[in-house]
mmCIF file of the N, C-alpha and C atoms, coordinates in Angstrom:
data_MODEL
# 
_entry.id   MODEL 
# 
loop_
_atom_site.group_PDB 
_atom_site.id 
_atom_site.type_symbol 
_atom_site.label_atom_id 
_atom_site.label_alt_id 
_atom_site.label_comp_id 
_atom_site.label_asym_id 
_atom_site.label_entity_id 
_atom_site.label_seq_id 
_atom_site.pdbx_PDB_ins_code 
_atom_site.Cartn_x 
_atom_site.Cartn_y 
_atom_site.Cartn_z 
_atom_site.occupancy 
_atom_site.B_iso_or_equiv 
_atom_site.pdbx_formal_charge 
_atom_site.auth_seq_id 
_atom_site.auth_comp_id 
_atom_site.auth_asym_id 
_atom_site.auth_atom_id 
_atom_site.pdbx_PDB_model_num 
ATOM 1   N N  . UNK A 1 1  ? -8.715  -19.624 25.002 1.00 0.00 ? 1  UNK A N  1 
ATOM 2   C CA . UNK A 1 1  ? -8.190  -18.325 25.377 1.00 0.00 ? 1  UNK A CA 1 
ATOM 3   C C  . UNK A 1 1  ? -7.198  -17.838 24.323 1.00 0.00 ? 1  UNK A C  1 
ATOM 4   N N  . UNK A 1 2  ? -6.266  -19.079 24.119 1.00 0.00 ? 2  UNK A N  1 
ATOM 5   C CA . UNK A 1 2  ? -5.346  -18.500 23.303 1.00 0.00 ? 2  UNK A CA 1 
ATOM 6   C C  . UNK A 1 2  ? -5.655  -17.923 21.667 1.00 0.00 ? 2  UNK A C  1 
ATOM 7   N N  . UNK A 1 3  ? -6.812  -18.763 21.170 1.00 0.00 ? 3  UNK A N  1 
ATOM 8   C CA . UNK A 1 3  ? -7.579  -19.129 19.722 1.00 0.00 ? 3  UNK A CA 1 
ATOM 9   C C  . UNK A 1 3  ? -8.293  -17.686 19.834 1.00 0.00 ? 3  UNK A C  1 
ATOM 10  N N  . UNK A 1 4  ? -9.177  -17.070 20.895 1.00 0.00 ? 4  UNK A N  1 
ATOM 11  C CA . UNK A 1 4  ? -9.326  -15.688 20.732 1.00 0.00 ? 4  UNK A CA 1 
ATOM 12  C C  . UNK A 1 4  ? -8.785  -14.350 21.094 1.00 0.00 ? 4  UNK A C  1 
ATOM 13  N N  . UNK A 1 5  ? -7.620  -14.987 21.113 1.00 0.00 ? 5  UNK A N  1 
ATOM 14  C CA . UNK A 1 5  ? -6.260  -13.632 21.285 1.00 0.00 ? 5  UNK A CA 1 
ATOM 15  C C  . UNK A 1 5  ? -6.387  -12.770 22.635 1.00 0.00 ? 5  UNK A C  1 
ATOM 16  N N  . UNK A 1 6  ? -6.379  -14.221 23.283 1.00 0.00 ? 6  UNK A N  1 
ATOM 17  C CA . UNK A 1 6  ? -6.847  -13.217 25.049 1.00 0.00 ? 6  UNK A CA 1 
ATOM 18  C C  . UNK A 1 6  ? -5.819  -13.742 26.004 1.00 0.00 ? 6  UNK A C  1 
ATOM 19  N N  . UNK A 1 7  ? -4.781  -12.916 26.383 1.00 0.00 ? 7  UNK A N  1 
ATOM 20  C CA . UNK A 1 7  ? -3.949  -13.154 27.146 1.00 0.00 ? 7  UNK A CA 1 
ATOM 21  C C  . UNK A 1 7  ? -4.290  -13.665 28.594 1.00 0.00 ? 7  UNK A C  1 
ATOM 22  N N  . UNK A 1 8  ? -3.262  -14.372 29.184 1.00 0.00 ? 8  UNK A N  1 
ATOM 23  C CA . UNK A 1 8  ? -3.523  -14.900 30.627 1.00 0.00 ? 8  UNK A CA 1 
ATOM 24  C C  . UNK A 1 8  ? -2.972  -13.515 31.001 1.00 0.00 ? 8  UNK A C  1 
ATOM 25  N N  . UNK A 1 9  ? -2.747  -12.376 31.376 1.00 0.00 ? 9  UNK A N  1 
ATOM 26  C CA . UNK A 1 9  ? -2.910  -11.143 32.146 1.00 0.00 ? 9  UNK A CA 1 
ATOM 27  C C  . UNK A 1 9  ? -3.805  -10.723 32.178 1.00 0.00 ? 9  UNK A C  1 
ATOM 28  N N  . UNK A 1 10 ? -4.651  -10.461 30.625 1.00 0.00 ? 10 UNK A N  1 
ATOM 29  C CA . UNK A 1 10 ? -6.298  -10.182 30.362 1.00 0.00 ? 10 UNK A CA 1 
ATOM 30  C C  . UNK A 1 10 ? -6.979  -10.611 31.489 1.00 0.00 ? 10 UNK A C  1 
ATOM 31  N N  . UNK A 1 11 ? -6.896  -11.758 31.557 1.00 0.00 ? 11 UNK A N  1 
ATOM 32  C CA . UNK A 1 11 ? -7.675  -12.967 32.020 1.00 0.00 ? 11 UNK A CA 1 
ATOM 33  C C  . UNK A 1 11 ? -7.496  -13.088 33.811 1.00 0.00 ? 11 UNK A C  1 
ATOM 34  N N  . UNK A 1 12 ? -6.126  -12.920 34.647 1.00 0.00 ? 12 UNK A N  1 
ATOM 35  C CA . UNK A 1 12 ? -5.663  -12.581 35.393 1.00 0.00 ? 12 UNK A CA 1 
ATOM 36  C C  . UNK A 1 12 ? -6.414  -10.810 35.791 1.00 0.00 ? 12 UNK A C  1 
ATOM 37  N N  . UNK A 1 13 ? -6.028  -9.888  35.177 1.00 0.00 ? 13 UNK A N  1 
ATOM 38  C CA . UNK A 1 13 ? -6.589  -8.828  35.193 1.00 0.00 ? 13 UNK A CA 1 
ATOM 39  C C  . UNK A 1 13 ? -7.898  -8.852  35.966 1.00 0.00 ? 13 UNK A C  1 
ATOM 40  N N  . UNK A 1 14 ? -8.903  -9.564  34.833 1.00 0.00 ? 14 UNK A N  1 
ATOM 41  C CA . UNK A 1 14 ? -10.320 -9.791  34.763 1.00 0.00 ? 14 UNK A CA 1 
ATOM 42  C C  . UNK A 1 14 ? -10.769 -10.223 36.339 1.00 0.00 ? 14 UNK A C  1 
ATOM 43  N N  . UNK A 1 15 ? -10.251 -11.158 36.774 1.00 0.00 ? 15 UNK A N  1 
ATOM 44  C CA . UNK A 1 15 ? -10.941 -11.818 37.626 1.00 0.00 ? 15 UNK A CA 1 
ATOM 45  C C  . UNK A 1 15 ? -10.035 -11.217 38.631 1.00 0.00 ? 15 UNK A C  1 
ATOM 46  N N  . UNK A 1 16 ? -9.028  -10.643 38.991 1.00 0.00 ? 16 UNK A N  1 
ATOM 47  C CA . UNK A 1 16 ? -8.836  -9.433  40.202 1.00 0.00 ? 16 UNK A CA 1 
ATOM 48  C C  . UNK A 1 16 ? -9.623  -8.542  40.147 1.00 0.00 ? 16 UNK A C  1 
ATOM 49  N N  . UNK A 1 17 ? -9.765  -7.564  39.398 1.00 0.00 ? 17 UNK A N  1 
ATOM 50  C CA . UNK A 1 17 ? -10.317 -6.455  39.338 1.00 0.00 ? 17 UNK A CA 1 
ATOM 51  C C  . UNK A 1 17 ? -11.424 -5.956  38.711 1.00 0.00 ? 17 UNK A C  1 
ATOM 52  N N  . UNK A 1 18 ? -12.292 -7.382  38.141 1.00 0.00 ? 18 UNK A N  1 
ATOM 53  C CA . UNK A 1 18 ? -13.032 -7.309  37.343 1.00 0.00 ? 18 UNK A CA 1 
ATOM 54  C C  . UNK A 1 18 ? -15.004 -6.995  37.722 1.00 0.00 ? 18 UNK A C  1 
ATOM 55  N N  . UNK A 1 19 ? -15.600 -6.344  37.002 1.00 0.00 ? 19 UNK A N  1 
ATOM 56  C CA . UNK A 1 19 ? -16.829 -5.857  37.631 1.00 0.00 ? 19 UNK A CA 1 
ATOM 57  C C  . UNK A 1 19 ? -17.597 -7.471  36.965 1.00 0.00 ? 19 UNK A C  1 
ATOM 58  N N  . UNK A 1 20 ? -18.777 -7.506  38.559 1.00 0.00 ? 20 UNK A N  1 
ATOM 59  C CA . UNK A 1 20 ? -18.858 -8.345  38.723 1.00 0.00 ? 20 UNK A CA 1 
ATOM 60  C C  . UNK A 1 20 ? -20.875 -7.879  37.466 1.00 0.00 ? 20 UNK A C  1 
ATOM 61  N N  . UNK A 1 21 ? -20.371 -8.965  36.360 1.00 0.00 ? 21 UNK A N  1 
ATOM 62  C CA . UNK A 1 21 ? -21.949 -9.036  35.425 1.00 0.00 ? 21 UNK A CA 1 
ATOM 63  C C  . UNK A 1 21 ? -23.493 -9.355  35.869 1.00 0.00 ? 21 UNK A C  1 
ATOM 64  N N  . UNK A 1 22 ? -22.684 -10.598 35.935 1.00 0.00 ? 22 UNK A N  1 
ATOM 65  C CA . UNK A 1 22 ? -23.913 -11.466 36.247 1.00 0.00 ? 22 UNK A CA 1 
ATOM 66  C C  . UNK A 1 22 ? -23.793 -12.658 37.608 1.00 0.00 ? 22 UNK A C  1 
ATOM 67  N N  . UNK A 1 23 ? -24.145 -12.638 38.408 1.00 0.00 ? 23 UNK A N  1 
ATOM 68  C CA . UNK A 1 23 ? -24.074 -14.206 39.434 1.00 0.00 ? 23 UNK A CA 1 
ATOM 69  C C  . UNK A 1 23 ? -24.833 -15.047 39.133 1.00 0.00 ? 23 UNK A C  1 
ATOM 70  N N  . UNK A 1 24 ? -24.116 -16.533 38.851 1.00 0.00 ? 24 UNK A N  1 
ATOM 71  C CA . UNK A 1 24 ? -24.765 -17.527 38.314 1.00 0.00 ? 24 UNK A CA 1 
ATOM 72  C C  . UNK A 1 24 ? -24.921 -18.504 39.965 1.00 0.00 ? 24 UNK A C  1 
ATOM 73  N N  . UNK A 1 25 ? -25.480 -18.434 41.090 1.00 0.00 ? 25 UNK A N  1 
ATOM 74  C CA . UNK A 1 25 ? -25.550 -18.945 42.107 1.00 0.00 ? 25 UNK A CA 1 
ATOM 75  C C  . UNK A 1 25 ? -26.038 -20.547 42.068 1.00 0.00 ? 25 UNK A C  1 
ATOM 76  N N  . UNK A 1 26 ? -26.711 -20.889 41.039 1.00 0.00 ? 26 UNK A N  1 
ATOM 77  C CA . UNK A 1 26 ? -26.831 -21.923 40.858 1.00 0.00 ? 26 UNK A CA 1 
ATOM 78  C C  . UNK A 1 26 ? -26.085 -23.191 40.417 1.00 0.00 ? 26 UNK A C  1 
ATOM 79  N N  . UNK A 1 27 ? -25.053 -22.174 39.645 1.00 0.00 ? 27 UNK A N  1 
ATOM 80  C CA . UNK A 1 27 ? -23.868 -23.336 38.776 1.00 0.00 ? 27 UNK A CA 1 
ATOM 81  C C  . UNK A 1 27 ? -23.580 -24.031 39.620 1.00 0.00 ? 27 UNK A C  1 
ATOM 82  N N  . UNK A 1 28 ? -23.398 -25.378 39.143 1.00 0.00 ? 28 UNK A N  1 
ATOM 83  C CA . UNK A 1 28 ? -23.254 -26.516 39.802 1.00 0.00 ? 28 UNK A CA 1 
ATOM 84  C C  . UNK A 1 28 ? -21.685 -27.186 39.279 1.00 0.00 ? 28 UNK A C  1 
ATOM 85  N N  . UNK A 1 29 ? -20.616 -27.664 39.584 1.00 0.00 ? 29 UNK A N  1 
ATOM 86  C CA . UNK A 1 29 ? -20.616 -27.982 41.315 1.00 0.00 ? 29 UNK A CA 1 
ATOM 87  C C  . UNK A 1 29 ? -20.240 -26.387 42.087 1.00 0.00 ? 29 UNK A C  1 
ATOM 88  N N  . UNK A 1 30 ? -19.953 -25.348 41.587 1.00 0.00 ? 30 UNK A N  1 
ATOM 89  C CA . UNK A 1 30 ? -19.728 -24.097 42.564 1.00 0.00 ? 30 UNK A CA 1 
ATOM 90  C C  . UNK A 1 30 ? -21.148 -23.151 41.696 1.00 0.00 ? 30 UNK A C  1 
ATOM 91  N N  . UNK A 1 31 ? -20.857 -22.338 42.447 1.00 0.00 ? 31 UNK A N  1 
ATOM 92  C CA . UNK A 1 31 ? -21.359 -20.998 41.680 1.00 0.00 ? 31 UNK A CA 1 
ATOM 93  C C  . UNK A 1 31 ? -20.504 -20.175 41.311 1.00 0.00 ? 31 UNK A C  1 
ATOM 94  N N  . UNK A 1 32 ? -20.936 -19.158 40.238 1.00 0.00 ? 32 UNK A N  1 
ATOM 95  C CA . UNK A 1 32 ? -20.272 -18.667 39.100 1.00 0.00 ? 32 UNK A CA 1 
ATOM 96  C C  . UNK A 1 32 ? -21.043 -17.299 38.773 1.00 0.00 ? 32 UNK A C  1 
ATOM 97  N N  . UNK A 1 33 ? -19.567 -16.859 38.391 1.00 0.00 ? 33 UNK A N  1 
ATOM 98  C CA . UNK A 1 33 ? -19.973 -15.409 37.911 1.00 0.00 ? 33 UNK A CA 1 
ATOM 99  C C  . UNK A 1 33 ? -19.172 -15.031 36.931 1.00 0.00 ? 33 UNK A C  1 
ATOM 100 N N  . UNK A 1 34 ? -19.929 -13.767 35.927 1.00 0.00 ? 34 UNK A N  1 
ATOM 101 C CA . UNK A 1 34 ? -19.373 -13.701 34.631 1.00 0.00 ? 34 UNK A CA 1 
ATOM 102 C C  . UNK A 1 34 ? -18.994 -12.044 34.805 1.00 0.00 ? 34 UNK A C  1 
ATOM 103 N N  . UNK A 1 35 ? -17.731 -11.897 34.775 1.00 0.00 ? 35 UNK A N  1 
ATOM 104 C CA . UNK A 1 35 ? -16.805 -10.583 35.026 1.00 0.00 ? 35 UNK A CA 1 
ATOM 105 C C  . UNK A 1 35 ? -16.236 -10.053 33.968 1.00 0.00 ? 35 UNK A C  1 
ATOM 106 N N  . UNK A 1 36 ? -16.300 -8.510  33.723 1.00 0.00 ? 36 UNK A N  1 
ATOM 107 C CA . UNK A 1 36 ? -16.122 -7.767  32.803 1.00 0.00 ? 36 UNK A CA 1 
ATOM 108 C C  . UNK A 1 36 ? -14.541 -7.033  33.187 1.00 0.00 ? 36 UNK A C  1 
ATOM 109 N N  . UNK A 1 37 ? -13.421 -6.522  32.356 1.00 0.00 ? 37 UNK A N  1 
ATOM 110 C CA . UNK A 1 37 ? -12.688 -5.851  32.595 1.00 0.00 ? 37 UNK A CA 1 
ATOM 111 C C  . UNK A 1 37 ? -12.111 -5.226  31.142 1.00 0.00 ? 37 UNK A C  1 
ATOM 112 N N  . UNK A 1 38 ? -12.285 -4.087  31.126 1.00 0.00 ? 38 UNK A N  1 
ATOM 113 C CA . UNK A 1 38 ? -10.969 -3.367  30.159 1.00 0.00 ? 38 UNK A CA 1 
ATOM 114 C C  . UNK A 1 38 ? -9.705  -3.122  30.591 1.00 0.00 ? 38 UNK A C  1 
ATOM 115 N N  . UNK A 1 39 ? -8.902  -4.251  29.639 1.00 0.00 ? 39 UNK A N  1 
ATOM 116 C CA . UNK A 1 39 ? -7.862  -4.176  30.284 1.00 0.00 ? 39 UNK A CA 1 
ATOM 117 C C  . UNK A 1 39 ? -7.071  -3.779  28.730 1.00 0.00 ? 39 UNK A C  1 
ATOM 118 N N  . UNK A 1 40 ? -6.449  -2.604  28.834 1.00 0.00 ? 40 UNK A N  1 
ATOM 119 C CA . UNK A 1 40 ? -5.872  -1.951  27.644 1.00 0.00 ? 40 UNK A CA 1 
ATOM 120 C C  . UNK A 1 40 ? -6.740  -1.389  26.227 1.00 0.00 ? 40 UNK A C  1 
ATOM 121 N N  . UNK A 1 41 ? -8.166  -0.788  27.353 1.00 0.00 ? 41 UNK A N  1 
ATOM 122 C CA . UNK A 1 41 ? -9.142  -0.602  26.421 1.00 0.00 ? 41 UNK A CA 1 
ATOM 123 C C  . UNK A 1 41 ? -10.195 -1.349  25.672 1.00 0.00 ? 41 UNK A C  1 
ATOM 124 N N  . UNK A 1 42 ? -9.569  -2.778  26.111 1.00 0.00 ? 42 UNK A N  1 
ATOM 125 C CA . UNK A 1 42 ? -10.551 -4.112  25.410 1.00 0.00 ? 42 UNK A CA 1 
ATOM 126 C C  . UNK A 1 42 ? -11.072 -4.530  26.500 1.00 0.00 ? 42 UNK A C  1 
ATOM 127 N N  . UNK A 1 43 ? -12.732 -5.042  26.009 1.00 0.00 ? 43 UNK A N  1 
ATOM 128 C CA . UNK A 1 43 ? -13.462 -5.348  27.257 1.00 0.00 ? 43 UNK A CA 1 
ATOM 129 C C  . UNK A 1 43 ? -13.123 -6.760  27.230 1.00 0.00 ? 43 UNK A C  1 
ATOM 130 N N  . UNK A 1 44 ? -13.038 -7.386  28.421 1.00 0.00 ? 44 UNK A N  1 
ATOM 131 C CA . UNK A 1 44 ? -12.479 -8.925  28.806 1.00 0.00 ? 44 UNK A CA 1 
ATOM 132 C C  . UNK A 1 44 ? -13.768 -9.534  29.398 1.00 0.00 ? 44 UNK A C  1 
ATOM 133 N N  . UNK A 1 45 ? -14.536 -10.603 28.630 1.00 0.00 ? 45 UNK A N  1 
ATOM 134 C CA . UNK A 1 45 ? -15.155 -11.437 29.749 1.00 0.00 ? 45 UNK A CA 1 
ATOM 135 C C  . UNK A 1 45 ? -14.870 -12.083 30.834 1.00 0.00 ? 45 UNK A C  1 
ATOM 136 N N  . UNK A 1 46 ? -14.829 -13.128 31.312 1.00 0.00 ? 46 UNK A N  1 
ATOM 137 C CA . UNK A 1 46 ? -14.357 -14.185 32.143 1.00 0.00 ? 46 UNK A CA 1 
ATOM 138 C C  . UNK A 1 46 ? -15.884 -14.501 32.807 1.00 0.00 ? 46 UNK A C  1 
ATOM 139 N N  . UNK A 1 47 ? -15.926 -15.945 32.965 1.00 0.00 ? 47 UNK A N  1 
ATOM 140 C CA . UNK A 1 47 ? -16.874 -16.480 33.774 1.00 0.00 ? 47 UNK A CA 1 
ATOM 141 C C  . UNK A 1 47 ? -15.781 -17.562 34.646 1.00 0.00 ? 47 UNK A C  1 
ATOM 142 N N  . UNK A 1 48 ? -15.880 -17.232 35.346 1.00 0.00 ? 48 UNK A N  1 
ATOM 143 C CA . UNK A 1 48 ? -14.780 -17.954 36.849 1.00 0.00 ? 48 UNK A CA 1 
ATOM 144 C C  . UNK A 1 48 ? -15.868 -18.706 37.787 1.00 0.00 ? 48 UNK A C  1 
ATOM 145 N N  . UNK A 1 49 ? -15.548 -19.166 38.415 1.00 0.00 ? 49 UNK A N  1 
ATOM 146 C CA . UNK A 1 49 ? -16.486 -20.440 39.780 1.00 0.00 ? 49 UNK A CA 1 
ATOM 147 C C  . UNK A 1 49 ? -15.176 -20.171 41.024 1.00 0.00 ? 49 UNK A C  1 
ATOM 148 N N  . UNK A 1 50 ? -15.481 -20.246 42.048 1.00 0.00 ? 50 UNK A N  1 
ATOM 149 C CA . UNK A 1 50 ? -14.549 -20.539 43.267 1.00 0.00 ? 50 UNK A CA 1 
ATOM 150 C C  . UNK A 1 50 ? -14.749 -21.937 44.078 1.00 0.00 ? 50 UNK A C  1 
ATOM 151 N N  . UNK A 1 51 ? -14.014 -22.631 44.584 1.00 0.00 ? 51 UNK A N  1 
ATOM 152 C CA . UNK A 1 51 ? -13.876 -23.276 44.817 1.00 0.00 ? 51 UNK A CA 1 
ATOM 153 C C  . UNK A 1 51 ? -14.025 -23.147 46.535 1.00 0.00 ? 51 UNK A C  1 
ATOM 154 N N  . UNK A 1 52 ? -14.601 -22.750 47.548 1.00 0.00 ? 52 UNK A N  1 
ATOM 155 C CA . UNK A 1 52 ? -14.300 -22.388 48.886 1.00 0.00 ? 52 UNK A CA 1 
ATOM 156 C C  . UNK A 1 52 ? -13.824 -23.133 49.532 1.00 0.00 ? 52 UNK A C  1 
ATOM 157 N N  . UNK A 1 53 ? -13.888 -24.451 49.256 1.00 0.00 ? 53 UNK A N  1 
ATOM 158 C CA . UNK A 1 53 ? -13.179 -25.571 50.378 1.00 0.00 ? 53 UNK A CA 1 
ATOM 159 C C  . UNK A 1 53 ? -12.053 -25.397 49.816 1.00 0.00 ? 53 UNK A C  1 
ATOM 160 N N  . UNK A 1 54 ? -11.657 -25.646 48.725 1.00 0.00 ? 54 UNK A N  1 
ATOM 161 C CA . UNK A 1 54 ? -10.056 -25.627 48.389 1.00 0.00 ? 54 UNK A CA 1 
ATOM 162 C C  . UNK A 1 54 ? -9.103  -24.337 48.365 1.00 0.00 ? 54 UNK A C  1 
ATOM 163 N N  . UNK A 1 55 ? -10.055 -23.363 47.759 1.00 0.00 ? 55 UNK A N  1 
ATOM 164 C CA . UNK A 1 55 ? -9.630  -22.154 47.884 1.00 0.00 ? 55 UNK A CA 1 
ATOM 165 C C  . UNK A 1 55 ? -9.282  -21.320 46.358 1.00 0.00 ? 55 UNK A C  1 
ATOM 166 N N  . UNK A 1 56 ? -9.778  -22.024 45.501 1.00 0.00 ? 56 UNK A N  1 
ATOM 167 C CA . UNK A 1 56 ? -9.373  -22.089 44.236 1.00 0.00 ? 56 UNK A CA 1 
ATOM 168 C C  . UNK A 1 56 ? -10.574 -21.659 43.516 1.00 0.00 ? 56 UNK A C  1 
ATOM 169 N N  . UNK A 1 57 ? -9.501  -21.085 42.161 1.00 0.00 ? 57 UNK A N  1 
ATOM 170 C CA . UNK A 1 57 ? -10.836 -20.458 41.302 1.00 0.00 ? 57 UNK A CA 1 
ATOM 171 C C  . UNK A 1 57 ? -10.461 -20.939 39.991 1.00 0.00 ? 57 UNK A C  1 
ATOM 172 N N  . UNK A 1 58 ? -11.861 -21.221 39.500 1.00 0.00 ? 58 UNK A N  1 
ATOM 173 C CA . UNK A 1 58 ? -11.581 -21.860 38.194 1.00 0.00 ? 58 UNK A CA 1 
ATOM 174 C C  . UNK A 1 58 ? -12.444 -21.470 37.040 1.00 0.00 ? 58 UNK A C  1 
ATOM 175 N N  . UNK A 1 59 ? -11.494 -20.723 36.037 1.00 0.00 ? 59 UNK A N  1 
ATOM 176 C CA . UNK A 1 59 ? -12.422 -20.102 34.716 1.00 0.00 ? 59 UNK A CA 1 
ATOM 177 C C  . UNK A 1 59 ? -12.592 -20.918 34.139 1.00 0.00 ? 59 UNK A C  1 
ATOM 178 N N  . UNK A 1 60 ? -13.804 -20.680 33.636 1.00 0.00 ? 60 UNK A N  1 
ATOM 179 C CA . UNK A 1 60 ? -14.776 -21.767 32.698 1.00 0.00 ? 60 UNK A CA 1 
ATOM 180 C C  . UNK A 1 60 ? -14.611 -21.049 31.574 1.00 0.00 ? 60 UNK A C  1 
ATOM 181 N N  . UNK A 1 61 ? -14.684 -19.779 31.288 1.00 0.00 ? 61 UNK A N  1 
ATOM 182 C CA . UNK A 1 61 ? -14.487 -19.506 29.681 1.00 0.00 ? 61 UNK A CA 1 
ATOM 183 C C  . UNK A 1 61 ? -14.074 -18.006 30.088 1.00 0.00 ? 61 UNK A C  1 
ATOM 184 N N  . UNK A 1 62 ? -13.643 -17.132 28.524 1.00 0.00 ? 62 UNK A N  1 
ATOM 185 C CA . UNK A 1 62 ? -13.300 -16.306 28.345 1.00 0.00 ? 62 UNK A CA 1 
ATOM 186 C C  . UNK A 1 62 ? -13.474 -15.806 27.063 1.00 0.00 ? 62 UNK A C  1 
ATOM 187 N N  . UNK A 1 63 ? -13.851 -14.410 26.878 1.00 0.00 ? 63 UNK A N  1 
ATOM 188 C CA . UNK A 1 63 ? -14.177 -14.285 25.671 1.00 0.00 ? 63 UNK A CA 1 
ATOM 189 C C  . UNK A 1 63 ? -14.445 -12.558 25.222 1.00 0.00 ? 63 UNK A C  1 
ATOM 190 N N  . UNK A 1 64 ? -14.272 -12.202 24.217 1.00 0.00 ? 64 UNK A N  1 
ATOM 191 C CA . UNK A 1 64 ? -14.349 -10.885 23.913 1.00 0.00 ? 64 UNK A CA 1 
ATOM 192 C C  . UNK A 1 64 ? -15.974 -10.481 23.579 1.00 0.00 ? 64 UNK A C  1 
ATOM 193 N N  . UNK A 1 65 ? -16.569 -9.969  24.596 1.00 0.00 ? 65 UNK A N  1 
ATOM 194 C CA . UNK A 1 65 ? -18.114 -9.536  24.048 1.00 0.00 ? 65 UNK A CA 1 
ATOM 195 C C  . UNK A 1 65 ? -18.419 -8.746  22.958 1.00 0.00 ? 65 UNK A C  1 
ATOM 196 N N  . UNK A 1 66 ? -19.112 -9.685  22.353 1.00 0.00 ? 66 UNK A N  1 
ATOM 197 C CA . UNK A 1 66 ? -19.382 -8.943  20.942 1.00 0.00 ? 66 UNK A CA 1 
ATOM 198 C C  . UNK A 1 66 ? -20.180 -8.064  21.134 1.00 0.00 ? 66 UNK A C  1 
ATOM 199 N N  . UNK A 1 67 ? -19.662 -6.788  20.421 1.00 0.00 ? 67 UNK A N  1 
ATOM 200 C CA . UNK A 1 67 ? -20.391 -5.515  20.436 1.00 0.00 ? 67 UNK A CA 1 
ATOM 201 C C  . UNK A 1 67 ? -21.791 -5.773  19.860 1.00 0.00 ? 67 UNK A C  1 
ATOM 202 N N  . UNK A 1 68 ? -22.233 -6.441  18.758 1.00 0.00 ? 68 UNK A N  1 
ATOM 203 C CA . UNK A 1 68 ? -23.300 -6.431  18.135 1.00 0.00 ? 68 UNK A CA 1 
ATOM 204 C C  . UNK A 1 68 ? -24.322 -7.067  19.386 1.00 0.00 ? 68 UNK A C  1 
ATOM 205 N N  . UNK A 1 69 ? -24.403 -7.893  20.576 1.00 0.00 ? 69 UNK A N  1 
ATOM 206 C CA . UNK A 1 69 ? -24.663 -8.544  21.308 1.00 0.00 ? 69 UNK A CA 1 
ATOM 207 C C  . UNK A 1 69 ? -24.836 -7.816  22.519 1.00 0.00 ? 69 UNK A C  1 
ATOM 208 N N  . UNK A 1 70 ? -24.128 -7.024  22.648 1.00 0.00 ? 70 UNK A N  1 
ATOM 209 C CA . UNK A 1 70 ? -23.721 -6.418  24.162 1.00 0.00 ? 70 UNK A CA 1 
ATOM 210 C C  . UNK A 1 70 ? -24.343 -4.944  23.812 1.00 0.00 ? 70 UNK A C  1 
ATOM 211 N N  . UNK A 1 71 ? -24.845 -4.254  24.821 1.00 0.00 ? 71 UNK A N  1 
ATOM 212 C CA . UNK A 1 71 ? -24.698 -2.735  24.934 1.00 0.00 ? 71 UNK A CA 1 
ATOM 213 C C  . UNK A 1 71 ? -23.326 -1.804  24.888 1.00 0.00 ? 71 UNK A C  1 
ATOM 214 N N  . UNK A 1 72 ? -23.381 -0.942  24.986 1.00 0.00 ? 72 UNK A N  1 
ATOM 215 C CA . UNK A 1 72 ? -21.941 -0.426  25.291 1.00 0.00 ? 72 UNK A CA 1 
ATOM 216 C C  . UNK A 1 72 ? -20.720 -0.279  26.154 1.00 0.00 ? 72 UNK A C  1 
ATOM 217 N N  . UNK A 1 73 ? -21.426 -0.162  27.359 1.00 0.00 ? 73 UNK A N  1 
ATOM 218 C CA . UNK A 1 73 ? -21.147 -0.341  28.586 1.00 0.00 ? 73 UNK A CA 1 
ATOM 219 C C  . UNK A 1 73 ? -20.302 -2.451  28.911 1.00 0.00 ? 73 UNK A C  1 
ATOM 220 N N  . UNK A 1 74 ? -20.599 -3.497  28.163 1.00 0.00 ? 74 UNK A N  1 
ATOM 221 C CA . UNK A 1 74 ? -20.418 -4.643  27.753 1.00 0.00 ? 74 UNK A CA 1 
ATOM 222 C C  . UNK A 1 74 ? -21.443 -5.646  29.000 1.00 0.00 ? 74 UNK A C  1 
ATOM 223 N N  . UNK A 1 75 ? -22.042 -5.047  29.533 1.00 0.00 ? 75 UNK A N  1 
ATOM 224 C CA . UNK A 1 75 ? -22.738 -5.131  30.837 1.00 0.00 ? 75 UNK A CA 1 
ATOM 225 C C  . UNK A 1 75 ? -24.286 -5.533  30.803 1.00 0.00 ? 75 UNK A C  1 
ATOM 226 N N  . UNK A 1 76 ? -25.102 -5.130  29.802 1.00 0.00 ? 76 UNK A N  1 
ATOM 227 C CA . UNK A 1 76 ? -26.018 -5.541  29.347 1.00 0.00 ? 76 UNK A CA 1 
ATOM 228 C C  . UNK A 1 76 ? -26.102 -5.761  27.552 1.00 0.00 ? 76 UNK A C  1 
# 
């Protein structure tokens, strides 16, 4: 997170308010989803998992979608 200049508010941001990409229902041990947010104009990945028995959520990565990769929208 820190190595690609992505703040824990980014990141915080992201996974409150963040539009939901893709559902990975299969990820194992939870399922997982990969969430988009502009937060100060920069689009924020996050792929997060929840935890339901514990109650907890846990990001697996974070990352700035590369434009060359992504559409515009950062969504497809």
């Amino acid at each position: 997170m820190l190595e690609k200049g992505i703040s824990g508010f980014e990141v915080e941001q992201t996974v409150l308010f963040g539009d939901v990409v893709q559902n990975y229902e299969s990820d194992k041990p939870y399922p997982s989803k990969l969430l988009l947010k502009f937060v100060k104009e920069r689009p924020i990945h996050v792929v997060v998992a929840r935890d339901q028995e514990n109650s907890s959520c846990i990001i697996i990565t974070c990352y700035l979608p590369d434009p060359e990769i992504w559409n515009e929208d950062f969504k497809t």
